[in-house]
C-alpha positions in Angstrom: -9.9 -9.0 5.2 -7.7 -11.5 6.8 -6.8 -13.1 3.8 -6.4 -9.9 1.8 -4.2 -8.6 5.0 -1.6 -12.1 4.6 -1.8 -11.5 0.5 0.2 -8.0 0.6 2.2 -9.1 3.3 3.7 -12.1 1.7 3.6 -9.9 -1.6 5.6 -7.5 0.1 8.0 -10.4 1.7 8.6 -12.1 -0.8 9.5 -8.6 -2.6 12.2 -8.0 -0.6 13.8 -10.9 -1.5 14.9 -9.2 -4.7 17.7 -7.5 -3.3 18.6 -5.1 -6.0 14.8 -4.4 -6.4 14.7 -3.6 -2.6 18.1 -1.6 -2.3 17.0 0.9 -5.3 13.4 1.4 -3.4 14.8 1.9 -0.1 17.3 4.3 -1.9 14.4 6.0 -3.9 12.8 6.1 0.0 15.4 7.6 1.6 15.9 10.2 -1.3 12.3 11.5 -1.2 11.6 11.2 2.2 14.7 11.1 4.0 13.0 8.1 6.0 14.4 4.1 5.0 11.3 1.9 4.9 10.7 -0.5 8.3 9.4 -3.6 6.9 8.0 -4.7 10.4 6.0 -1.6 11.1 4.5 -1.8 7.6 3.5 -5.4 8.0 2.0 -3.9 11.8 0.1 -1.2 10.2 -1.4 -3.2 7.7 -2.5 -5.8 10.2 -3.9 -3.0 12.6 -6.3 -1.6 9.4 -10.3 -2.3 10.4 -12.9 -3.5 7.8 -14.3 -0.1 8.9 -11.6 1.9 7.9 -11.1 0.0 4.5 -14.8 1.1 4.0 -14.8 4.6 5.1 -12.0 4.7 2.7 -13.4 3.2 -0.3 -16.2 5.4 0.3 -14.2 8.7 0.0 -12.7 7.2 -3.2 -15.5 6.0 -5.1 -17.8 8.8 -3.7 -20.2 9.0 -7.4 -19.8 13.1 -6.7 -16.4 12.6 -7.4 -16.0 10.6 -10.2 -15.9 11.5 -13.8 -16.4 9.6 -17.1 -14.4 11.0 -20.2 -15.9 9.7 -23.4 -13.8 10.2 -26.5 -15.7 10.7 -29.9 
């Protein structure tokens, strides 16, 4: 988890380095949210998510009572 945790955040550093990719996200942000994006307390609240919570989560997701297989003929 450690390691997954530094892989997004130097994915999402080294993503803001694109300036023009950044300025139209923060713009699309600000448009549908009316928030701008805090780079520091994203990188915080991905650093404060538990193993536990990652699995609680990828239990709701994957729950097999909720997923469905489509099978074109």
């Amino acid at each position: 988890l450690r390691t997954a945790k530094a892989q997004i955040c130097g994915q999402i550093g080294i993503s803001c380095d694109n300036s023009e990719a950044f300025a139209v996200a923060m713009a699309k942000q600000y448009a549908h949210f009316g928030t701008q994006r805090d780079m520091q307390r994203i990188m915080e609240g991905i650093q404060t998510v538990s193993a536990t919570e990652l699995q609680d989560l990828a239990r709701t997701i994957y729950d097999p009572d909720g997923l469905y297989t489509l099978i074109y003929r």
